[in-house]
TITITI-286795 format. One record per residue (C-alpha): y, z, x. Coordinates in steps of 0.02 Angstrom, whole numbers, padded with zeros to 5 digits, always signed. Layout:
REM TITITI-286795
YZX/...
This chain:
REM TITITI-286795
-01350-00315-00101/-01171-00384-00061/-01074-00305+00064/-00919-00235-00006/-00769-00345+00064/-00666-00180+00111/-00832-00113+00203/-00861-00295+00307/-00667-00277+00343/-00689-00101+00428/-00840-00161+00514/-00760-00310+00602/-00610-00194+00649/-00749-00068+00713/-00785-00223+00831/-00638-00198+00924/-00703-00061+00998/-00825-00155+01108/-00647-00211+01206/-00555-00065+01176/-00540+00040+01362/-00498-00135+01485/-00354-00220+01369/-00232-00139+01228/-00222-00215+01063/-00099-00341+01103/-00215-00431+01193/-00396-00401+01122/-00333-00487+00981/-00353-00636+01076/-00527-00622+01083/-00577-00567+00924/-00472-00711+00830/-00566-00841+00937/-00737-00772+00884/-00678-00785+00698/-00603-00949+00724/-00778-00984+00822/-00880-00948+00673/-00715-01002+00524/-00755-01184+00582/-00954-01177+00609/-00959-01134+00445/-00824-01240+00381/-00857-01399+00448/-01017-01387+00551/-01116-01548+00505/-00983-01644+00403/-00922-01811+00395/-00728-01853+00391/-00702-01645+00431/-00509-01614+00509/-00623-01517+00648/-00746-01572+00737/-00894-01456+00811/-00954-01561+00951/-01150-01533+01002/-01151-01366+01098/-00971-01304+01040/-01020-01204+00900/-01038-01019+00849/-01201-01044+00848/-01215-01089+01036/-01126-00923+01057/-01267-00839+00971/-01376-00923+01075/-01297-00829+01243/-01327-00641+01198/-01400-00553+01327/-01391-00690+01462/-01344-00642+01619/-01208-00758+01634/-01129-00736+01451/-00943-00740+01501/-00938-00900+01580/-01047-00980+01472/-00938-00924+01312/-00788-00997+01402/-00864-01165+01399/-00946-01174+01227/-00772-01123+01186/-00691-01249+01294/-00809-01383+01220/-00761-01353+01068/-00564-01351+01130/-00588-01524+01223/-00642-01597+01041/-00512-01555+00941/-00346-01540+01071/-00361-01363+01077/-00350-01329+01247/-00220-01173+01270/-00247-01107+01094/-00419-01078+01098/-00442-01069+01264/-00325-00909+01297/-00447-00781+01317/-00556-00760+01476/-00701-00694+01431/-00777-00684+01599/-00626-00571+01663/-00713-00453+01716/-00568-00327+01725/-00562-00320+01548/-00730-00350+01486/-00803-00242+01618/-00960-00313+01766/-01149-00342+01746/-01235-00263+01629/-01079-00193+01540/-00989-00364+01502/-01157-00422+01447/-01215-00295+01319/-01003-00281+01266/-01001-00471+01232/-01182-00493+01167/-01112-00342+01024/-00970-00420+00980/-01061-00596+00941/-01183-00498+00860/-01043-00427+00747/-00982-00606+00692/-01156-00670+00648/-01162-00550+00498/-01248-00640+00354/-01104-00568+00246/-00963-00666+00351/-00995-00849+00285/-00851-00954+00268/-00939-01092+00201/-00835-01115+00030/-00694-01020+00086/-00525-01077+00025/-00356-01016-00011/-00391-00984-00205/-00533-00855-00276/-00610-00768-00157/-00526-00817-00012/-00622-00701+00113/-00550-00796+00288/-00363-00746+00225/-00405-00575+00174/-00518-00543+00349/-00357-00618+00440/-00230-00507+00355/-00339-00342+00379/-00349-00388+00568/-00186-00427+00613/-00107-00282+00520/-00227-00171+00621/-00176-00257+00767/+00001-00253+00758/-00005-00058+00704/-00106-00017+00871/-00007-00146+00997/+00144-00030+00998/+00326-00039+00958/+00344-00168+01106/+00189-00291+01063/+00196-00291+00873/+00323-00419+00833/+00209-00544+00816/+00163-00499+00620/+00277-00496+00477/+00210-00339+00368/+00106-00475+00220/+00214-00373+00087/+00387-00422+00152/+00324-00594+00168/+00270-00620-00015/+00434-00549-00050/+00526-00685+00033/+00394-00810-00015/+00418-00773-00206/+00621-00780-00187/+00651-00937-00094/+00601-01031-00264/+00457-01137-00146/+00333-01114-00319/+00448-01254-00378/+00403-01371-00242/+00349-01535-00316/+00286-01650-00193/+00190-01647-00037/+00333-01718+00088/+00451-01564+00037/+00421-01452+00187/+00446-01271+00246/+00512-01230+00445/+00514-01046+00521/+00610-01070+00683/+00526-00910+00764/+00355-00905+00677/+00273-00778+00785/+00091-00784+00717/+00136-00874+00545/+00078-00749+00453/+00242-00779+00352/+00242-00977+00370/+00100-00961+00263/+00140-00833+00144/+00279-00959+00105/+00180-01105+00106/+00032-01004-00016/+00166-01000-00145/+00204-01198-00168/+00099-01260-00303/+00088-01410-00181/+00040-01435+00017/+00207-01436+00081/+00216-01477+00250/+00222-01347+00390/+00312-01338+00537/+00365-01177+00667/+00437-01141+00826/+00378-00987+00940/+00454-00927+01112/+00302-00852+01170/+00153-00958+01226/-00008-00853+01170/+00074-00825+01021/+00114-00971+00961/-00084-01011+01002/-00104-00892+00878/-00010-00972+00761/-00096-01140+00784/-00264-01036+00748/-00190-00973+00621/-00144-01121+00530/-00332-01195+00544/-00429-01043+00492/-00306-01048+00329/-00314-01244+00294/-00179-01315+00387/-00235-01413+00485/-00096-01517+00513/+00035-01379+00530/+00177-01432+00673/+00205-01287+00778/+00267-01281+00955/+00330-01189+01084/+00501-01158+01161/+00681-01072+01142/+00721-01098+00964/+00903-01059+01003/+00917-01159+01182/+00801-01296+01148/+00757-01325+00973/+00589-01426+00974/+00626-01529+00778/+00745-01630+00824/+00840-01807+00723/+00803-01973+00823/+00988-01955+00866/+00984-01787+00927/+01049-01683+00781/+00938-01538+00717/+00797-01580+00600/+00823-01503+00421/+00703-01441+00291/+00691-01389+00110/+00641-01217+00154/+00616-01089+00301/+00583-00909+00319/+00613-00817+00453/+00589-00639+00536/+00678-00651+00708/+00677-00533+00849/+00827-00408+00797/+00985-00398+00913/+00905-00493+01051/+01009-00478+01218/+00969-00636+01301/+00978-00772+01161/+01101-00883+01234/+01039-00894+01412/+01043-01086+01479/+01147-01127+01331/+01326-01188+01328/+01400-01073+01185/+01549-01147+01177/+01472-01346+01157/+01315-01325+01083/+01243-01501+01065/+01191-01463+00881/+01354-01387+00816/+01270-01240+00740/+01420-01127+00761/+01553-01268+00718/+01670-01179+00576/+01584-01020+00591/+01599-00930+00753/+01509-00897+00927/+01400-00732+00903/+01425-00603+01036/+01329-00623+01186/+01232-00464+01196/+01173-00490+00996/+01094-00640+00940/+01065-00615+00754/+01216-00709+00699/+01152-00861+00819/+00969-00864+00745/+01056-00833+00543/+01181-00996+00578/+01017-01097+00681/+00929-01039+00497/+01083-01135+00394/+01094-01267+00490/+00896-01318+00473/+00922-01308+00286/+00950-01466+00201/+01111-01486+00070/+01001-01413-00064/+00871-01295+00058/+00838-01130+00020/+00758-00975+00117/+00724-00820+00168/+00787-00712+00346/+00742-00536+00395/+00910-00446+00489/+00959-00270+00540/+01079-00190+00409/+01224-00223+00536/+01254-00399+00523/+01314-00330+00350/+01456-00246+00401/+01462-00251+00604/+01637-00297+00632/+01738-00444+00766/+01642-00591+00792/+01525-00561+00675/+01657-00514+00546/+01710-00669+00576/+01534-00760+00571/+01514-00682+00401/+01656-00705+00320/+01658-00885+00344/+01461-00893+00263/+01516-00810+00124/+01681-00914+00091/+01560-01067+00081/+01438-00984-00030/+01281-01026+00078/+01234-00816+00050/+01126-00808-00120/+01077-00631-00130/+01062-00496+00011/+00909-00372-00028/+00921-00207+00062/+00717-00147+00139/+00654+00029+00170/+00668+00083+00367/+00531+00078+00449/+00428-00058+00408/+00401-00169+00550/+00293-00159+00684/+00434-00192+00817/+00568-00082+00764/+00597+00086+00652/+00792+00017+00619/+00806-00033+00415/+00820-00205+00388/+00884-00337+00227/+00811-00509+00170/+00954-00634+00174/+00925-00771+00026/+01016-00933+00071/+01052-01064-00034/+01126-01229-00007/+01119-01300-00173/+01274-01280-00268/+01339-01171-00142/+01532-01218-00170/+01519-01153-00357/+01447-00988-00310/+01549-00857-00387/+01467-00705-00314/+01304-00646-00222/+01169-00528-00313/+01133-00374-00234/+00960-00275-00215/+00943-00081-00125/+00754-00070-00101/+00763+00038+00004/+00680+00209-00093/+00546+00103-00147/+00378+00120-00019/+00272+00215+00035/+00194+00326+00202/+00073+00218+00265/+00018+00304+00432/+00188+00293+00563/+00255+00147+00453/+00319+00141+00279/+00265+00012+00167/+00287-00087+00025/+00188-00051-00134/+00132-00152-00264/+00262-00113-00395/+00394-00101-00259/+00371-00291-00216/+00353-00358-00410/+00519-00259-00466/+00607-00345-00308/+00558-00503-00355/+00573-00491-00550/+00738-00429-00519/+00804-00562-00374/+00732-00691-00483/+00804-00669-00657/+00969-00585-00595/+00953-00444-00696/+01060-00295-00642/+00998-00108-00656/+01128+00041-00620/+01086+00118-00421/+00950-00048-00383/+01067-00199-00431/+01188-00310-00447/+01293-00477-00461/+01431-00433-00330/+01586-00566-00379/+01655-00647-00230/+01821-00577-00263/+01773-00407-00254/+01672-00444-00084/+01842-00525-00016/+01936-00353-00047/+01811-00257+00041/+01870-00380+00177/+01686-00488+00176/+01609-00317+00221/+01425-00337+00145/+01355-00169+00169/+01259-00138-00004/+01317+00050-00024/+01494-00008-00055/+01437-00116-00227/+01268-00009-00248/+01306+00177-00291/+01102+00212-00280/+01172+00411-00240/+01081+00529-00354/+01190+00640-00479/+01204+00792-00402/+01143+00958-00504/+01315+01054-00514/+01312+01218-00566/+01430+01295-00731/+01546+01426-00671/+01589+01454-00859/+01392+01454-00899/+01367+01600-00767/+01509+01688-00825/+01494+01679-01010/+01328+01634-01037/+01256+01482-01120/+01168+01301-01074/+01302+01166-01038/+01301+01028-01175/+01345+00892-01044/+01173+00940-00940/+01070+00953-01104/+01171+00762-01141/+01095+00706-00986/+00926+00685-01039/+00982+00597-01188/+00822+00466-01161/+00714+00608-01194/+00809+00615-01377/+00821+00426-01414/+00656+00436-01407/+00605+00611-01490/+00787+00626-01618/+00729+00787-01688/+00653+00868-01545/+00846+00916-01467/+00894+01004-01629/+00711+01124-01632/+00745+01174-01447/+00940+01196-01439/+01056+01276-01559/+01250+01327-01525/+01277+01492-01458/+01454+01526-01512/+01554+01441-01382/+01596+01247-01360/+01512+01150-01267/+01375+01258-01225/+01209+01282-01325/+01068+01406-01308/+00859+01383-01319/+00801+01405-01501/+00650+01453-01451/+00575+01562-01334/+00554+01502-01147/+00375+01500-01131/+00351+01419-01303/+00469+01256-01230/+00299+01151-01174/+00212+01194-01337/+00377+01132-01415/+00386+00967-01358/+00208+00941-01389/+00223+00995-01594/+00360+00911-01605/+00334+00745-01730/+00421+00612-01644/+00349+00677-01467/+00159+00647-01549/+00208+00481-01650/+00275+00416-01471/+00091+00466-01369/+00018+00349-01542/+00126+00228-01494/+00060+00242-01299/-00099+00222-01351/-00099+00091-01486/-00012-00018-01345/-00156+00052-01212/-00306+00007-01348/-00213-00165-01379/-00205-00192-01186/-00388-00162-01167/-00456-00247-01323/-00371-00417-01269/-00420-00429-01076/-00590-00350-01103/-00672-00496-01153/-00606-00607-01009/-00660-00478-00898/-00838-00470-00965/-00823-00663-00952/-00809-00647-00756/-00934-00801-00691/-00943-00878-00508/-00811-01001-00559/-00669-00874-00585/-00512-00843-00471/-00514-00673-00434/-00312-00682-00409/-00291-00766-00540/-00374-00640-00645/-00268-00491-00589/-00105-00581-00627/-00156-00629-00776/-00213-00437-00834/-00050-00353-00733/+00063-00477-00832/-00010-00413-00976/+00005-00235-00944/+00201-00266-00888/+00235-00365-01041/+00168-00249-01142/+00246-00083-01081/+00444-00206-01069/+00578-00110-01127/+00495+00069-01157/+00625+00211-01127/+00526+00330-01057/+00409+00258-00938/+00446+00133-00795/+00339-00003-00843/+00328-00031-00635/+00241+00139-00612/+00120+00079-00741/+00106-00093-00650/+00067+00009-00492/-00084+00092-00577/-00171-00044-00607/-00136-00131-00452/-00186+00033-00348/-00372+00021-00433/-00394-00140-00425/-00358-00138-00223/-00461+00016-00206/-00614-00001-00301/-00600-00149-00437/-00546-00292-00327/-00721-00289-00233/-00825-00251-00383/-00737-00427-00433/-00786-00519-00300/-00945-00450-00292/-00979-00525-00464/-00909-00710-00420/-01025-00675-00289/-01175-00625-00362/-01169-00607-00528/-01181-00455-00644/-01297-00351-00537/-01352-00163-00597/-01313-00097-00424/-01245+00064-00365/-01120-00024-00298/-01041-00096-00432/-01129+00048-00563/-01105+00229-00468/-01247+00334-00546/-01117+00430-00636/-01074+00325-00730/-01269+00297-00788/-01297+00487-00817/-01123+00506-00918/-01182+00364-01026/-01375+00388-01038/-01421+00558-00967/-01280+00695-01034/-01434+00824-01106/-01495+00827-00919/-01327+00823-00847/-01291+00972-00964/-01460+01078-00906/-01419+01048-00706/-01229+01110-00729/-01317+01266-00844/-01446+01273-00684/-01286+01278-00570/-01190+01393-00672/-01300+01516-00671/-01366+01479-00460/-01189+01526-00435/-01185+01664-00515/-01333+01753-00423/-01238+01695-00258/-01088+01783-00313/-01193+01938-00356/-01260+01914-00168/-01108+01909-00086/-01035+02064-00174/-01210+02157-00137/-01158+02097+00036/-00982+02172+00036/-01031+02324-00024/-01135+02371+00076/-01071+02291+00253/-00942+02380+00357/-00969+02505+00478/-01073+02627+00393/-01162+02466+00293/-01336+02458+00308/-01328+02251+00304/-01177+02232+00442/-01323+02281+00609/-01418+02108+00538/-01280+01982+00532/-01297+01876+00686/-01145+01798+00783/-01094+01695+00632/-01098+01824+00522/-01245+01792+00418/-01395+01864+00386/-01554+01778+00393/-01698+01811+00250/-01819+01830+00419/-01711+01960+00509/-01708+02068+00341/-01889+02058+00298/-01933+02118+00485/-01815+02273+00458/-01904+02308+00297/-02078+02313+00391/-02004+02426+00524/-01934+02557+00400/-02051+02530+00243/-02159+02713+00298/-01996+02804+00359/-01949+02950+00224/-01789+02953+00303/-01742+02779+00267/-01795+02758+00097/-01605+02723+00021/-01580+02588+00174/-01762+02512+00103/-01693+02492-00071/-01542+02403-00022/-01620+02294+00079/-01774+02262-00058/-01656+02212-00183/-01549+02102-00065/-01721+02013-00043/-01722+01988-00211/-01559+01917-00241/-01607+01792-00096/-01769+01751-00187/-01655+01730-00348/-01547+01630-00255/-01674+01527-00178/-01785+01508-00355/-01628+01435-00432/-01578+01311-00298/-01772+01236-00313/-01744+01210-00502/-01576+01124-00457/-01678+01019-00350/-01812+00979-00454/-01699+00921-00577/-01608+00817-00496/-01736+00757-00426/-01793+00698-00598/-01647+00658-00643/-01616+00541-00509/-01795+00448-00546/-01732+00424-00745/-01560+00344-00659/-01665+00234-00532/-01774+00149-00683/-01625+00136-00807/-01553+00027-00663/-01678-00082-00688/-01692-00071-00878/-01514-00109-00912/-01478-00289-01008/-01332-00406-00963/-01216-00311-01096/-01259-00150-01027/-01194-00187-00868/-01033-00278-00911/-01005-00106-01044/-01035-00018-00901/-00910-00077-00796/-00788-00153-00890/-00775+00008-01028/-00841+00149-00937/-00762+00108-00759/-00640+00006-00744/-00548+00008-00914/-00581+00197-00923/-00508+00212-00742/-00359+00129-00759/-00300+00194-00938/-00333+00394-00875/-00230+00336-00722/-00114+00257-00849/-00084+00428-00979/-00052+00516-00810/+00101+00433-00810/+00144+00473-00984/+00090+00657-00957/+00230+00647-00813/+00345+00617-00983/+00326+00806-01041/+00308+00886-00885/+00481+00822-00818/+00578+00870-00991/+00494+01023-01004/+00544+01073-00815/+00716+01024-00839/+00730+01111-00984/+00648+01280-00915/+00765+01269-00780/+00933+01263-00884/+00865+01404-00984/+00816+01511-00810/+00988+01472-00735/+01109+01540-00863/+00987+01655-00934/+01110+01807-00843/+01274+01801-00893/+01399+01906-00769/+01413+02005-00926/+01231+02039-00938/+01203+02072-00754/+01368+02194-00748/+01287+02271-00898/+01137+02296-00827/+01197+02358-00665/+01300+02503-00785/+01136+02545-00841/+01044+02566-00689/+01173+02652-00610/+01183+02773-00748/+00999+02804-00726/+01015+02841-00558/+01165+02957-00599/+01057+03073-00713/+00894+03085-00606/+01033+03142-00464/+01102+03256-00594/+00929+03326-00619/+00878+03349-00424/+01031+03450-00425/+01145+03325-00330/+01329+03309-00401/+01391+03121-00424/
């Protein structure tokens, strides 16, 4: 059976904990990337003519395999490794690691059996790269991504810089309009790549090979990046190392920066020390010319107008920034103001805080665009930044939160609090200040309270007005639960205030609207159940997902009561919990009746209800002797209980210790009442016991029926199976939990109008007359005067 791609994830990660103890994460990264990029090109290109690699004779995973247990394992790896670096100019990339330090890796026996485990861990049958490739099951990528985001979360705030969270990449990838690319020689630059993680994100979107090229400060990581770039098909990738902002390494023939058609970029924030060994005031490639010199203790102006100035006259892209160069004033005002007077800012898109590795501070996406810049009349805004969620110490992205950003960037459309086409004019009034909350009110209405209402009684019409979506969509449903109460502008419940839920759910329109929910549900699943059941080895997993989440979003566009996002988000939720390996497991194998892919429930709820039923009865009615049991217990523990002497430290009591106490009392007179509590505690544990046995038997049966049905089951039982029973019905129950949100949420509101102003001052004063004349005439009747 096929490992499950999430479970072969977890397992690699668990082989970081051979290194864990000599290195942090920051750096046994290192050596678990070379051991996949070991085995990525055995597989790959072991044995092939013409390959972009070449695995020379005795530079091969396999000669790794060949070393466990050997005495002198670290050195050796180094030079298979080395080998294997010499052949391909990969000396410094490949070679970073030591493994022979024995500081790290520990001495003897201990480096020995840690090393000969970890190669052992990379030689799983399930880890073939063979046919891996960036579309369908593209099981190098995914293996990558899972590792470095684990590795960035554990190097610390300090050592995590290197990765660009995958979700804010495919942001930026999806809004820099690369998936229009149309030929091979259009390329894509990130002038402080780090890994290139996001490089490639970028590059993954281009319906062609653009051409790749990155620049990276740090030396091992920009080793990383070159690995990078082989284990996901680039081959050919440029990236090198240096200063982007002192020595730029893509250079003209004549000196003048190299441009591109795009770039992305995630740059350290704020950086102190950017323009060390650089001449601000005559930089030789005029990046600040017209603009401004950024200050020289903050360098995210310097790496936005390096970004600009790689673009061509029609480039587009992507940079991450803190919030401040929004609004930070001086220089920067300056800086900013002239960017914006040329038009070079698209759109701005406002992120959630805390979702980088290296910092907590919130940060935007800045969209440039060269192309037409002049006639830019304004510059769409996006606040993002309530959409994510907790994931661990970070926040991150979700599904839906990444397709709304980029269905909303992309067609322009503007939504009240998330978005909107900010006109130039009204940015030069605010003085070229960019900070989203002054064109983005995304502040909730605040609940105010009705002095009148409190006063005088009565729901305010303007609160009941406010869930006016509730009564475009249900017209009648306002008049049954309101009606006036005398006084305008105020209205009171027309029917009682526990009958409110029952209400809504009578109500015509509310039940013709759940018809509606469903019709479009059973639509949804009758036209993508087929091409699910048609899933064959030659499918694109991906592409299969997009295809059935368009579907769902199209067909939920423009309802009024449910976010068609949320919706969106179920589906995406299962399929990257449970269906998106069940997938893969078919292109894999085909449509095996596994447990895997066919939990036994789902066999029993289909095949075996009567027995189901009889083991639940058989449970029912276990649990009910054990709840007899324990109140025999109660009653008769304590201190004068005749049970509480036999509990032992834990507080039970053992069958054994009460069937000895029965043998040493069962001739004394005196004890007879103690021997009849005890006798029929013995036989509620003999009840007890009786049941659980027929529980087990019939399981035990049960579980034999479910192991030969597994076997039994034809082609179209299996795809029914999964497709009906577990995925469709999965996603749809997920689905109506959405739409039972609908009700709840009205009915709440509603419930808590009516509980507000349900005491007039009237009433209460009322009421306080009558309890005080209560009080007055018991007085009265003690014989106290008032």
């Amino acid at each position: 059976m096929a490992i499950k791609k999430s479970d072969l994830y977890s397992k690699l990660w668990k082989s970081c904990d051979e290194l864990r103890g000599g290195m942090d994460a920051s750096q046994y990264k290192d050596y678990i990337l070379v051991l996949l990029f070991m085995r990525y090109v055995t597989d790959k290109y072991y044995g092939k003519k013409d390959a972009l690699i070449e695995v020379p004779e005795g530079g091969s995973f396999k000669d790794l395999s060949k070393l466990k247990g050997d005495k002198e394992i670290g050195d050796k790896m180094n030079k298979v490794i080395r080998k294997l670096a010499d052949a391909n100019d990969l000396v410094g990339i490949i070679t970073v690691a030591d493994f022979n330090d024995s500081d790290k890796l520990g001495k003897g026996k201990e480096m020995v059996d840690r090393l000969s485990n970890l190669i052992a861990i990379f030689e799983d049958e399930d880890l073939n790269f063979a046919n891996n490739g960036p579309e369908g099951d593209d099981l190098l990528g995914d293996t990558y991504e899972y590792l470095m985001r684990n590795f960035a979360t554990q190097s610390g705030k300090s050592k995590g810089q290197f990765y660009t969270p995958a979700e804010v990449s495919r942001v930026m990838a999806k809004v820099i309009g690369i998936d229009k690319a149309t030929s091979t020689n259009q390329t894509v630059y990130d002038p402080t790549c780090g890994s290139g993680s996001l490089l490639l994100k970028a590059a993954a979107e281009a319906p062609v090979k653009v051409t790749i090229y990155g620049q990276e400060k740090d030396v091992s990581t920009v080793a990383l990046a070159k690995m990078n770039m082989i284990l996901h098909g680039n081959e050919t990738a440029d990236i090198r190392q240096g200063d982007t902002i002192t020595s730029p390494e893509f250079l003209n023939p004549d000196g003048t920066l190299k441009t591109f058609d795009f770039a992305v970029a995630n740059p350290p924030f704020s950086t102190k020390s950017w323009s060390n060994g650089l001449d601000v005031n005559n930089d030789p490639y005029h990046r600040f010319d017209g603009f401004g010199i950024p200050p020289m203790k903050n360098g995210d102006y310097a790496f936005l107008l390096h970004f600009i100035k790689s673009l061509n006259s029609k480039g587009k892209g992507a940079i991450i920034l803190p919030l401040g160069v929004l609004f930070r004033g001086n220089a920067e005002a300056e800086i900013r103001s002239n960017i914006v007077k040329r038009g070079y800012i698209k759109g701005i898109i406002g992120l959630p805080a805390n979702l980088f590795y290296g910092t907590s501070i919130p940060a935007c996406i800045i969209v440039i665009d060269k192309e037409n810049a002049e006639a830019r009349k304004g510059i769409f805004m996006i606040d993002a930044s309530k959409g994510y969620v907790k994931d661990g110490n970070k926040n991150r992205l979700r599904e839906q939160d990444i397709r709304k950003i980029v269905d909303v960037f992309n067609n322009q459309l503007e939504i009240p609090k998330y978005s909107r086409m900010v006109p130039i004019d009204e940015i030069e009034k605010n003085e070229y200040n960019l900070n989203i909350p002054r064109y983005i009110d995304t502040q909730e209405e605040k609940d105010i309270q009705d002095i009148k209402a409190h006063l005088k009684g009565g729901i305010p019409n303007g609160d009941i007005d406010k869930l006016q979506k509730y009564w475009n969509a249900y017209p009648s449903l306002k008049k049954e639960l309101f009606m006036g109460n005398g006084s305008s502008g105020y209205s009171q419940l027309a029917v009682d205030i526990d009958e409110i839920k029952t209400t809504i759910y009578e109500n015509a329109e509310f039940k013709a609207y759940n018809a509606e929910i469903e019709r479009i549900l059973t639509d949804w699943k009758n036209k993508y159940t087929p091409l699910l059941k048609g899933i064959d080895k030659g499918i694109n997993p991906k592409a299969l997902i997009n295809e059935i989440s368009e579907g769902l979003l199209h067909a939920f566009e423009g309802n009024a009561l449910i976010d068609k996002y949320d919706v969106y988000q179920c589906l995406m939720t299962y399929w990257l919990e449970t269906m998106k390996d069940d997938v893969y497991m078919i292109v894999e194998n085909g449509w095996e009746a596994n447990s895997e892919l066919i939990p036994k429930e789902l066999i029993i709820d289909r095949y075996f209800k009567t027995e189901k039923e009889i083991i639940e009865q058989l449970e029912t009615e276990r649990d009910e002797i054990t709840r007899q049991k324990e109140e025999f217990e109660e009653e008769n523990s304590g201190d004068e209980g005749v049970l509480e002497d036999l509990k032992n430290d834990k507080g039970k009591i053992s069958k054994g210790d009460v069937q000895k106490r029965v043998k040493e009392i069962k001739n004394d007179k005196e004890a007879a009442e103690e021997l009849k509590i005890l006798k029929e505690y013995l036989s509620l544990i003999d009840k007890e016991s009786q049941a659980n046995k027929k529980i087990k038997h019939a399981q035990k049966e049960l579980n034999e029926k479910v192991y030969d049905k597994y076997k039994e089951l034809t082609m179209d039982e299996i795809k029914s199976l999964v497709v009906d029973d577990k995925w469709m019905a999965s996603v749809i129950t997920e689905i109506k939990g959405e739409v039972d949100k609908i009700s709840y949420r009205l009915a709440s509101r509603i419930k808590e109008l009516a509980e507000r102003y349900a005491d007039s001052l009237p009433q209460i004063e009322k009421e306080v007359e009558d309890y005080e004349a209560k009080v007055k005439a018991h007085l009265e009747r003690m014989g106290f005067a008032w």
